[in-house]
C-alpha positions in Angstrom: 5.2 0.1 35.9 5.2 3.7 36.2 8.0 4.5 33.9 6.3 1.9 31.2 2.9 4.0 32.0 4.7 7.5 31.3 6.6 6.2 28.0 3.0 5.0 26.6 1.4 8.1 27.5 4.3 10.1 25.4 3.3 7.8 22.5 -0.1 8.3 22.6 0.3 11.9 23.0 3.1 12.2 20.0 0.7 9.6 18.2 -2.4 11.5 19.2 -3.7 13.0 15.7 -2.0 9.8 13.7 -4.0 7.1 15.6 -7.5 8.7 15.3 -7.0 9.4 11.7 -6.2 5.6 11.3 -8.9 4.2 13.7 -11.5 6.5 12.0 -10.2 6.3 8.7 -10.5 2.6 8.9 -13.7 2.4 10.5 -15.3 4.6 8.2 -14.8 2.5 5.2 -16.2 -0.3 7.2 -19.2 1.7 7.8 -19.4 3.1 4.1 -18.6 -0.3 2.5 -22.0 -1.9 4.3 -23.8 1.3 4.0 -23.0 0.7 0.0 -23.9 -3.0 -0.1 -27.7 -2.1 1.6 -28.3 0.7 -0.8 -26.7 -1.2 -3.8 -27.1 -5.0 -3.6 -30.4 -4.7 -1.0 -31.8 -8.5 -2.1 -30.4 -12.0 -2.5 -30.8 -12.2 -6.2 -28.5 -9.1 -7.0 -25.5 -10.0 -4.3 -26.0 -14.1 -6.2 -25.6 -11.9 -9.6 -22.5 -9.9 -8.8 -20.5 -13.0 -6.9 -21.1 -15.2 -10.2 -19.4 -12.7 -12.0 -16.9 -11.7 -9.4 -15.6 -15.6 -9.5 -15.9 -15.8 -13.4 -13.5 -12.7 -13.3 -10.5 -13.4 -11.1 -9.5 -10.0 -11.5 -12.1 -8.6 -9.3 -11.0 -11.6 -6.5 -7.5 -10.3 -6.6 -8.3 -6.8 -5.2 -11.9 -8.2 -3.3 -11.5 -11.4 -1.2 -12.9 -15.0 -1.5 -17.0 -15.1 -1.8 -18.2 -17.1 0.8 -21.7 -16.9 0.2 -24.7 -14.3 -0.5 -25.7 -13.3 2.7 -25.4 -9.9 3.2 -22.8 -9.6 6.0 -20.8 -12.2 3.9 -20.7 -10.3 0.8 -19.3 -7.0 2.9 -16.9 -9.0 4.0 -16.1 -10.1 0.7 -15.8 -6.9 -0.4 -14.1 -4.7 1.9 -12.2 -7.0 4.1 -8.6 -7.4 2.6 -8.7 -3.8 2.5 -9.5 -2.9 5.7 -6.5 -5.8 6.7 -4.2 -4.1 4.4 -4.7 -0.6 6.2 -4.2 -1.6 9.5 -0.9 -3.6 8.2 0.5 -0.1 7.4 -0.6 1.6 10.3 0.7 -1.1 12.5 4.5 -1.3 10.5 4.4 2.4 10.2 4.1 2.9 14.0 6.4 0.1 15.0 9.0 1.8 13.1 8.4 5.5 14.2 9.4 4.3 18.0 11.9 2.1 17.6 14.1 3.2 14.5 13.5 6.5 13.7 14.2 7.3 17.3 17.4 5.9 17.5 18.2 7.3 14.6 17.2 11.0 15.7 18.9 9.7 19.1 16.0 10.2 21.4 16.3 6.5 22.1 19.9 6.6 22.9 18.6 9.8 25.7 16.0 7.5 27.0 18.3 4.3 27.2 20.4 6.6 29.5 17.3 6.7 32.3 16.2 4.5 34.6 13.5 3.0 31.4 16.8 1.6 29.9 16.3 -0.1 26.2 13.6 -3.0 26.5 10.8 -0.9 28.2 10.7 1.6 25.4 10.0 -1.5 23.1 7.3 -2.6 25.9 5.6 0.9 25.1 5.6 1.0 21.5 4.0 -2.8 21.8 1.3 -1.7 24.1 0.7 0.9 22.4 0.4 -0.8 19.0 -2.1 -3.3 20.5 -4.2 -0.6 22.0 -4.3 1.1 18.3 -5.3 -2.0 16.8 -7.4 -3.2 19.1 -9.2 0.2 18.6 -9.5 -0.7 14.7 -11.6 -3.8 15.7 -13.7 -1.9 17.5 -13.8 0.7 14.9 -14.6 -2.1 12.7 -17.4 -3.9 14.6 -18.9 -0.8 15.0 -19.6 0.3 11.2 -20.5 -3.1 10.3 -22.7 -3.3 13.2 -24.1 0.6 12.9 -25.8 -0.9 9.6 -27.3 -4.0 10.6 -25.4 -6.6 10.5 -25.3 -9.7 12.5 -22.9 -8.7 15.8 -20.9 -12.0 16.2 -19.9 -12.2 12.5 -19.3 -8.0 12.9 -16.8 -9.2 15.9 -15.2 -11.4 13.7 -14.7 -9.2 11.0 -13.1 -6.4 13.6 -10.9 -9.1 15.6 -9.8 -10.4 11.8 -8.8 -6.8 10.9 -7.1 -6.1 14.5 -5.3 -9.4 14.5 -3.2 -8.7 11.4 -2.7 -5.1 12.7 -0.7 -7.2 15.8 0.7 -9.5 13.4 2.4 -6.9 11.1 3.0 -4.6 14.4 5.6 -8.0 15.0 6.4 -7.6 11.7 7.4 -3.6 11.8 9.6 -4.5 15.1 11.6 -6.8 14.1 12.1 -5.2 10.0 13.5 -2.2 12.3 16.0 -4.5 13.8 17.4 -5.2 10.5 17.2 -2.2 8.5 19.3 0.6 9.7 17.3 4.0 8.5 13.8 4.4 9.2 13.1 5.1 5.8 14.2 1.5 4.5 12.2 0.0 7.4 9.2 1.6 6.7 9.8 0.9 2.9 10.8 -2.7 3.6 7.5 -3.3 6.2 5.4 -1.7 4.1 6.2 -3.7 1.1 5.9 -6.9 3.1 1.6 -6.0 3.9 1.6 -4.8 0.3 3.0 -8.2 -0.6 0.8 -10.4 1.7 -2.1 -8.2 -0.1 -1.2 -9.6 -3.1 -0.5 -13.0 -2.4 -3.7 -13.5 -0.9 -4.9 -12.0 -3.7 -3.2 -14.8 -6.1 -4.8 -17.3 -3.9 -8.3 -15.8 -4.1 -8.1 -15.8 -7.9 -6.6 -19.0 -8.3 -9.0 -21.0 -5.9 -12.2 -23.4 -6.9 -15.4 -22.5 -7.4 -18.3 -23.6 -5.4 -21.1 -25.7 -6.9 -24.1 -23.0 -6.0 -21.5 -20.0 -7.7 -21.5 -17.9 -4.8 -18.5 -19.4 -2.9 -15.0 -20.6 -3.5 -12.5 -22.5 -2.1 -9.4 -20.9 -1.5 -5.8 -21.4 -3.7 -2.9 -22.5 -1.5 -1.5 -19.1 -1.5 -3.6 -17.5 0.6 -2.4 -19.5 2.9 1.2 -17.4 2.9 -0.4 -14.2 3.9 -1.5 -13.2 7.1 -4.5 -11.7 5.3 -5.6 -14.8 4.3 -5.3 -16.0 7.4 -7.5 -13.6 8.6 -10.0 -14.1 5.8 -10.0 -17.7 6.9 -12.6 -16.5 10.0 -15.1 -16.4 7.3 -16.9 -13.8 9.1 -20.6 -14.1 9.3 -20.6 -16.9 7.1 -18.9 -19.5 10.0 -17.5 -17.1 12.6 -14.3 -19.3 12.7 -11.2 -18.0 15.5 -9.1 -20.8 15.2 -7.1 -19.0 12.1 -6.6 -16.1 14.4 -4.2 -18.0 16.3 -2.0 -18.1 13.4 -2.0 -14.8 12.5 -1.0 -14.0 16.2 1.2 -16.5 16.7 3.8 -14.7 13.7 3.3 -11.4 15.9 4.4 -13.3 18.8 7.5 -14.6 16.7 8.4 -11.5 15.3 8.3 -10.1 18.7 10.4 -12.3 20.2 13.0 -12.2 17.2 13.0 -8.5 17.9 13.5 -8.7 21.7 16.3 -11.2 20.9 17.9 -9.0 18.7 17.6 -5.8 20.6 19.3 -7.2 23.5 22.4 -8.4 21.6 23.0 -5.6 19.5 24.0 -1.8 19.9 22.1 1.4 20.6 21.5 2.6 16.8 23.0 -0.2 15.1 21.3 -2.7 13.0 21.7 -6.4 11.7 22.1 -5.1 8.2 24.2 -2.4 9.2 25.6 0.1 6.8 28.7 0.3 5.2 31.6 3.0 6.2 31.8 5.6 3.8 34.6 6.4 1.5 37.1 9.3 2.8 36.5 11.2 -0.9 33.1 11.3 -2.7 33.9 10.0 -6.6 33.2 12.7 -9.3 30.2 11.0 -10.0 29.0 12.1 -6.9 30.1 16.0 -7.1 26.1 16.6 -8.7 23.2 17.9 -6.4 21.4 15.3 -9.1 23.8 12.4 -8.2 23.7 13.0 -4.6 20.1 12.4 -4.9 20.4 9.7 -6.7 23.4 7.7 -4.1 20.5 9.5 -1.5 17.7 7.6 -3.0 19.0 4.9 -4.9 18.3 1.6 -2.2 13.9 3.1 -1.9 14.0 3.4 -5.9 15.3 -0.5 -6.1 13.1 -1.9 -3.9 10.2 0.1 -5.7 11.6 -1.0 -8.7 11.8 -4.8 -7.7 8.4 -4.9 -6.5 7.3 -3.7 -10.0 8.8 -6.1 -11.5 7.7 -8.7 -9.1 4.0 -7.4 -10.6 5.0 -7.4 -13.5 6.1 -11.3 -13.3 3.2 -12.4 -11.4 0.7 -10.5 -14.0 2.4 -12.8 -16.6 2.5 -15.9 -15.3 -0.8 -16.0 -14.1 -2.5 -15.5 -17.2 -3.0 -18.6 -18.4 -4.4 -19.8 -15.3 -6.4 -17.0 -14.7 -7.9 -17.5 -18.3 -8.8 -21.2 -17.3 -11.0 -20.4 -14.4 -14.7 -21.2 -14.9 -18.0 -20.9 -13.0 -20.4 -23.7 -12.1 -22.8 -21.4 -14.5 -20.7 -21.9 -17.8 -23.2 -19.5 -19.4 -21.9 -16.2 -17.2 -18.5 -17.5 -18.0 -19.0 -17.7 -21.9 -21.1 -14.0 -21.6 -18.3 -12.7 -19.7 -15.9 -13.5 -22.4 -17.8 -12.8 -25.5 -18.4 -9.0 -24.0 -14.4 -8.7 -23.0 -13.6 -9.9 -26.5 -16.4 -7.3 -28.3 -14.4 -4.5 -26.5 -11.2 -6.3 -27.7 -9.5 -7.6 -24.6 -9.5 -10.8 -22.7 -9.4 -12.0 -19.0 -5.5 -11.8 -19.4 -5.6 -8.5 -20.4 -8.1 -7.3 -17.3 -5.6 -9.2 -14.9 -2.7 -7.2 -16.4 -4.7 -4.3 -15.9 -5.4 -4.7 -12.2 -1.8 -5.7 -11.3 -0.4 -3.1 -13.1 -2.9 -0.6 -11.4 -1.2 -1.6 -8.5 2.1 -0.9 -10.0 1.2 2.2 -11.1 0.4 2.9 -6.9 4.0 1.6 -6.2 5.5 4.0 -9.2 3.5 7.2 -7.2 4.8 6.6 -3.6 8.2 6.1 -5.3 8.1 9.5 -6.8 6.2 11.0 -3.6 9.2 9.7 -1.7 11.5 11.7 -3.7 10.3 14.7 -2.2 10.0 13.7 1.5 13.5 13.5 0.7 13.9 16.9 -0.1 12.0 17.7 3.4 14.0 15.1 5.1 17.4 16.6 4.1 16.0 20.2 4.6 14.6 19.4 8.3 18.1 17.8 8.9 20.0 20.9 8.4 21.8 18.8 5.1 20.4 20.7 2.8 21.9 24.0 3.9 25.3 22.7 3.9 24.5 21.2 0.2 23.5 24.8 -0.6 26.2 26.7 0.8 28.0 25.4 -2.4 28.0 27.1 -5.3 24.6 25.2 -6.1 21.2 27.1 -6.3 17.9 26.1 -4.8 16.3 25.7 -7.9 19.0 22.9 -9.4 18.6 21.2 -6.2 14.6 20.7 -6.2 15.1 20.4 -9.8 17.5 17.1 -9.7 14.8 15.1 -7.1 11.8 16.1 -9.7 14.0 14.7 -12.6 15.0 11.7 -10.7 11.5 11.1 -9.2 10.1 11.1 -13.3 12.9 8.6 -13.7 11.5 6.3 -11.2 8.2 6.4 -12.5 9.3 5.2 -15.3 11.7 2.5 -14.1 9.1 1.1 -12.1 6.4 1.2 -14.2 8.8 -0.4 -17.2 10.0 -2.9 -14.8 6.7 -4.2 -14.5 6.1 -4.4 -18.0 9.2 -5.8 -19.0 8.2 -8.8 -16.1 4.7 -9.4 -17.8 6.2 -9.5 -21.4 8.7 -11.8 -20.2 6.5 -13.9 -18.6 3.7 -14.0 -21.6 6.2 -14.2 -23.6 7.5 -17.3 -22.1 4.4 -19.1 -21.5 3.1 -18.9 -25.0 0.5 -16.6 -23.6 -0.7 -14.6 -26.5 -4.1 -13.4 -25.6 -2.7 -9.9 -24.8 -0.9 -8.0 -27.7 2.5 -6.9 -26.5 1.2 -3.0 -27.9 -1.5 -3.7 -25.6 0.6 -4.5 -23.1 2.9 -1.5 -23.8 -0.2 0.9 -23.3 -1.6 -0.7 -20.0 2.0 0.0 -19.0 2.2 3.7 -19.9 -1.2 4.4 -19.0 0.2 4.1 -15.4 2.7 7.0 -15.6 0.4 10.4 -15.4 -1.3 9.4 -12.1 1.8 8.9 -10.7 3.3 12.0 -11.9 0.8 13.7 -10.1 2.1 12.0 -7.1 5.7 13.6 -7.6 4.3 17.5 -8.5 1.7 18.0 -6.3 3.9 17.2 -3.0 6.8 18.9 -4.2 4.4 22.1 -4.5 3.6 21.2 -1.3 7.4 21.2 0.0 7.9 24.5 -1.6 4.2 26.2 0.0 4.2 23.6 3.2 7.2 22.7 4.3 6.2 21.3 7.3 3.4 19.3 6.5 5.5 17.6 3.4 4.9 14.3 4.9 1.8 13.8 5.9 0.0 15.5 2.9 2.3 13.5 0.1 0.8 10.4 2.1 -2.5 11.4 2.8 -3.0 12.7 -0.8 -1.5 9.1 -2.3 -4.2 7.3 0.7 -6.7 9.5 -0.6 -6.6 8.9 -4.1 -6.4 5.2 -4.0 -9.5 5.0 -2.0 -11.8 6.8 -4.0 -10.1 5.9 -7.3 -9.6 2.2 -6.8 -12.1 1.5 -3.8 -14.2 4.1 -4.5 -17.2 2.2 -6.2 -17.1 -0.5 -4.2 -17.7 1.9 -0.9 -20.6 4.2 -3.2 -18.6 6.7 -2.9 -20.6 9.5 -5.2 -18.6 10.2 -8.6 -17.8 13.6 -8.4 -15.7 12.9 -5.5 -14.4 9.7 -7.1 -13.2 12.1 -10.3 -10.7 14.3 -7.9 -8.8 11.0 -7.4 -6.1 10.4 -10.6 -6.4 6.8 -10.8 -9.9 7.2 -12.0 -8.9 8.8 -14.8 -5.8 6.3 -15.9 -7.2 5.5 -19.3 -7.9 2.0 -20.5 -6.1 0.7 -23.6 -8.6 -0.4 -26.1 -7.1 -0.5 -29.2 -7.7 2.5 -31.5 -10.6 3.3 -29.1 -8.5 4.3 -26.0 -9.3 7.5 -24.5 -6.1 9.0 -23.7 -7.6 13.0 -23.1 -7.1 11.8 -19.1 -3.9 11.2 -19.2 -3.1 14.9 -21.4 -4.8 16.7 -18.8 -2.9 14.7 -15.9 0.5 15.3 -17.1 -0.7 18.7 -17.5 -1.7 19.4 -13.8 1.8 17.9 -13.3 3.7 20.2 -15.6 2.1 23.0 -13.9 2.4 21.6 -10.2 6.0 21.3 -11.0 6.6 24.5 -13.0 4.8 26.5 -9.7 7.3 24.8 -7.7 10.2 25.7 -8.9 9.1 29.4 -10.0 8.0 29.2 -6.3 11.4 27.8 -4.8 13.7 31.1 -6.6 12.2 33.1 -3.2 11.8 30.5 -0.4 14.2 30.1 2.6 15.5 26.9 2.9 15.7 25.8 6.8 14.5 23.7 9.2 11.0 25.6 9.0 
């Protein structure tokens, strides 16, 4: 008990700044998000009014949650819960992974295997210690809905909803590091996993029925496939349910034990997926700085790319569906439409938008990871055996920056290709395919930012490479995507590039955004590498 007390205090210490950035990160938008809906939607008639359009426009649902009435702690939670649920996802996968397969891969678990605490009571540390984190997001949680008034049991629901898929996902993260055998593909592969149960919760929302009084709906079987759903089935403050909780537990528990199974049967740093032996000679297509990043990279920039086009697909083939949707008020419905159609687009077109939006998120941590790359090989000592060829510093950080641009655009054109396809194949022809085109390239200057600003940020910082690149992409999705919702003031919203990724609108598009994006990259990335000619390369 001792030794399982001393290796939770080492994570708690190691995780000290993390966690509380998490906890209050996450209860903060709780806070702001009911803080918003007092100041914003303060009677009945105005929450009624925004919920019948909200349901008349799927779109909204997909990135919202399921309306489950009026009242005010229902709305917030309608608002604000499958974001809060997606947060602690990450945080959860993200810390399962940085105890368990980044430090066998360092081979700090391999030292600690070698005392008394042998290989399963490290595991037992980094579980307690993920359920004390996420227990300490429901609390965070209850406590800024609470701090504004509303009702405590539904604000206990909401928190226990939100800490619950923290400890299903922290199931999730254990057992994805069994499997993968670099901490970089398991945090990739667990993090695409919440991202995907955010989205497929999302489907269900949009796809679900309608109430009779237009402020609730009933939700689409998919939401029933995410563990977000799951915990949206609590309907907090609206019926206070539990009984879905056990479900979202009981795939921790599974994962757990799939973990625990696995761990004991396999060997110290190995991994069910294990990788391949190298060849004894590197190919000549491999005798690049550029292709080394690209053999380096290549597995992150496929997944990336697959879940654009996964998008991509879905954007498609939902359109029709999404299109078909109606209100019990058939008058907001036929508004809705007649004012999407006077600014020439269509409730296709607005769905393609918001999934793409997304993809255009996927396209920027691709690029961001590019560079973490750079401070990855550098912190490994890699980089000065790379550089003690005849190969300068500049063509190194040069080669990522051209092969993050590259996976921009792949992503980003995956997705597209995946909607046209599917559009295209469904006879769907409410969205133009230039239209489509434009939605797609919209997406590419915000992420751009995402690949210049952290390489500057490698060249100026080494050190703090990571967690800025993160925190910036964290940052800018929350004031440019959730920003509105939490009444977030706009001047603040404005520093975030996703607020500026124009909106194709015909000949009426406002592209000046976009110029002035790709600009701020082109000079992020110019600094960098004019910056780069003079900087020591080390472990630093």
């Amino acid at each position: 008990m001792g030794v399982l007390l001393v290796l939770w205090g080492q994570r708690l210490r190691r995780d000290r700044w993390q966690l509380v950035s998490w906890v209050v990160a996450i209860g903060a938008f709780a806070l702001f998000a009911a803080a918003a809906v007092t100041q914003t939607y303060g009677n009945a008639a105005s929450r009624t009014e925004i919920l019948q359009v909200a349901i008349a426009t799927p779109a909204i649902l997909m990135l919202r949650g399921l309306p489950r009435g009026a009242d005010q702690g229902a709305f917030t939670f309608f608002l604000i819960y499958a974001f809060l649920a997606l947060l602690a996802g990450l945080m959860s996968t993200f810390l399962a992974v940085r105890h368990t397969r980044a430090d066998e891969e360092t081979g700090a678990a391999e030292l600690i295997a070698a005392t008394p605490a042998g290989r399963l009571l490290p595991y037992t540390a980094t579980l307690l210690h993920g359920i004390t984190a996420n227990i300490l997001v429901a609390l965070a949680v209850f406590a800024g809905f609470a701090a504004q008034g509303l009702d405590p049991q539904g604000s206990l629901t909401a928190g226990a909803a939100t800490g619950a898929v923290g400890l299903a996902f922290l199931g999730v993260g254990l057992l994805v590091a069994q499997f993968m055998g670099t901490s970089r593909g398991a945090n990739g592969a667990s993090a695409a996993l919440v991202v995907l149960a955010y989205v497929v919760r999302g489907i269900g929302d949009a796809t679900g029925t309608p109430g009779a009084d237009g402020t609730t709906m009933t939700e689409g079987a998919a939401s029933w496939f995410s563990p977000i759903g799951w915990g949206q089935q609590t309907f907090a403050y609206s019926g206070n349910r539990t009984w879905p909780l056990l479900l979202v537990v009981a795939l921790g528990v599974a994962c757990l034990a799939a973990a625990w199974l696995i761990l004991g049967a396999r060997d110290a740093g190995a991994s069910v997926w294990d990788t391949r032996p190298g060849r004894p000679g590197a190919r000549a297509s491999l005798r690049s700085p550029a292709a080394l990043a690209l053999r380096l990279q290549s597995g992150s920039i496929i997944g990336w790319g697959l879940s654009g086009l996964a998008l991509g697909l879905l954007a498609g083939s939902l359109g029709k569906a999404i299109a078909a949707v109606d209100t019990p008020d058939t008058n907001i419905t036929a508004v809705l439409r007649a004012m999407l159609q006077s600014q020439g687009t269509s409730l296709t077109q607005l769905m393609v938008s918001v999934l793409f939006m997304m993809a255009g998120v996927l396209a920027a941590a691709c690029a961001l990871q590019a560079v973490i790359r750079l401070r990855q090989e550098e912190a490994a000592g890699t980089a000065e055996l790379l550089l003690s060829a005849p190969v300068g510093r500049v063509r190194w950080l040069a080669g990522y920056l051209v092969l993050g641009a590259a996976a921009v655009v792949l992503v980003v054109g995956l997705a597209a290709v995946g909607a046209w396809a599917t559009l295209t194949g469904t006879g769907d022809g409410s969205m133009p395919a230039d239209a489509l085109w434009q939605t797609a390239v919209a997406q590419l200057p915000a992420a751009m930012i995402y690949l210049a600003v952290p390489a500057l940020v490698f060249v100026l910082w080494p050190s703090a490479t990571v967690a800025a690149s993160w925190g910036l992409l964290a940052l800018g999705v929350m004031l440019g995507i959730f920003g509105g919702m939490l009444g977030i003031d706009q001047s603040l919203r404005d520093l975030s590039p996703f607020t500026h990724t124009p909106v194709p609108r015909g000949d009426a598009t406002d592209w000046s955004g976009a110029w002035w994006m790709l600009a701020i990259a082109a000079v992020a990335g110019a600094l960098a590498v004019a910056v780069m000619r003079r900087r020591e390369v080390g472990s630093a």
